[in-house]
C-alpha positions in Angstrom: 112.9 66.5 267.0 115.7 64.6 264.7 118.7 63.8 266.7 122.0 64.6 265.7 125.0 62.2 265.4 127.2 62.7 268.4 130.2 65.8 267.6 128.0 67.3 264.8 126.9 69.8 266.0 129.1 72.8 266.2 131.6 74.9 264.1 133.3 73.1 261.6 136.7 73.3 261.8 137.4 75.5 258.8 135.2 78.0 260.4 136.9 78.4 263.4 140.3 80.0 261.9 141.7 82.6 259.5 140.9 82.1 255.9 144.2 82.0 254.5 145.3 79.1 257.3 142.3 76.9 255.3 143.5 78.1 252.4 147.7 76.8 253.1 146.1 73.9 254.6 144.4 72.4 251.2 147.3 74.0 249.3 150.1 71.8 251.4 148.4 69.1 252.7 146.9 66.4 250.2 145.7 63.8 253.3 142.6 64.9 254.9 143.4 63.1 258.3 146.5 64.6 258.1 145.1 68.0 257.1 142.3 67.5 259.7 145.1 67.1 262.4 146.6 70.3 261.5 143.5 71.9 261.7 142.6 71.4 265.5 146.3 71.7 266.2 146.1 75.7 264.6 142.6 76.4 266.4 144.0 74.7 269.8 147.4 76.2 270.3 146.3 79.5 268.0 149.4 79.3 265.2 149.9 81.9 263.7 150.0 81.0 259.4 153.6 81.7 259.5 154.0 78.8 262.1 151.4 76.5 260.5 153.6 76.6 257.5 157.0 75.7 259.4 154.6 72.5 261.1 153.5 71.4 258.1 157.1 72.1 255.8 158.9 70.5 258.7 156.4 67.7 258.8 155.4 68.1 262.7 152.4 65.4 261.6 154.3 62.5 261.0 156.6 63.3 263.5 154.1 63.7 266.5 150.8 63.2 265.7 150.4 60.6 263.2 153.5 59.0 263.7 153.1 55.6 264.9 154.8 54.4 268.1 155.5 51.2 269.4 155.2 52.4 273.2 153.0 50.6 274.2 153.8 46.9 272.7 157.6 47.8 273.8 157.1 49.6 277.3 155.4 48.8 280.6 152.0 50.8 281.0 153.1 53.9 283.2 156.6 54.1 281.0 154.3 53.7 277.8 152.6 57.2 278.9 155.4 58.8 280.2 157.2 58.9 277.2 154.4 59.7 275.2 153.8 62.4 277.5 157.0 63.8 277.0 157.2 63.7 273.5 154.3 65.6 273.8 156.0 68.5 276.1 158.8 68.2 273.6 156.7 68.9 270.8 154.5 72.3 272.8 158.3 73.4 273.8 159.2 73.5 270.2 156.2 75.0 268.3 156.5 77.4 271.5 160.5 78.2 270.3 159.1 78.1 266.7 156.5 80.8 267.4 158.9 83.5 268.7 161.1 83.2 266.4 158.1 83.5 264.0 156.9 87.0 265.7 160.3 88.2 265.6 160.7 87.8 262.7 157.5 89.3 261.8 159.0 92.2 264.0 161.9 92.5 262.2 160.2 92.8 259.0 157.4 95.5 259.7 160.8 97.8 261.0 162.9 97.7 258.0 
């Protein structure tokens, strides 16, 4: 039996959401790290299209994931994670706000 290189096998990631999330993802985002990162972020959390749009317009990528930090050169080891850690919770808390005012919206707009 061949082996298979370790993470291959699976879904890819393009498979495991809506269509029309792949498609705003290679219309928006030219880096495929950075569209990669977006990717798992929309099949983890389960954004809606309307909020993948806001993440990627408002440039969540740089300012969360692939932004670099200088935590750890700059902070002791347990400081180092706890304020990565509470960027972090920042970050859930805001897509979390961003995603009910997305729905509402969405609300207001199938009642008019």
């Amino acid at each position: 039996m061949r082996e298979m290189p370790h993470g291959s096998i699976g879904q890819q990631l393009a498979d495991q959401m809506p269509w029309f999330h792949s498609c705003t993802l290679v219309q928006k985002v030219k880096d495929s790290v950075e569209r990669e990162w977006y990717a798992r972020a929309c099949i983890e959390l389960g954004w809606s299209r309307n909020v993948l749009e806001i993440q990627i317009d408002t440039g969540l990528y740089a300012r969360q994931g692939g932004a670099a930090s200088n935590f750890e050169r700059t902070l002791p080891g347990l400081q180092s994670d706890l304020a990565r850690e509470t960027l972090d919770r920042l970050g859930r808390s805001l897509e979390s706000v961003l995603e009910s005012l997305a729905s509402a919206s969405r609300r207001r707009g199938s009642s008019a």
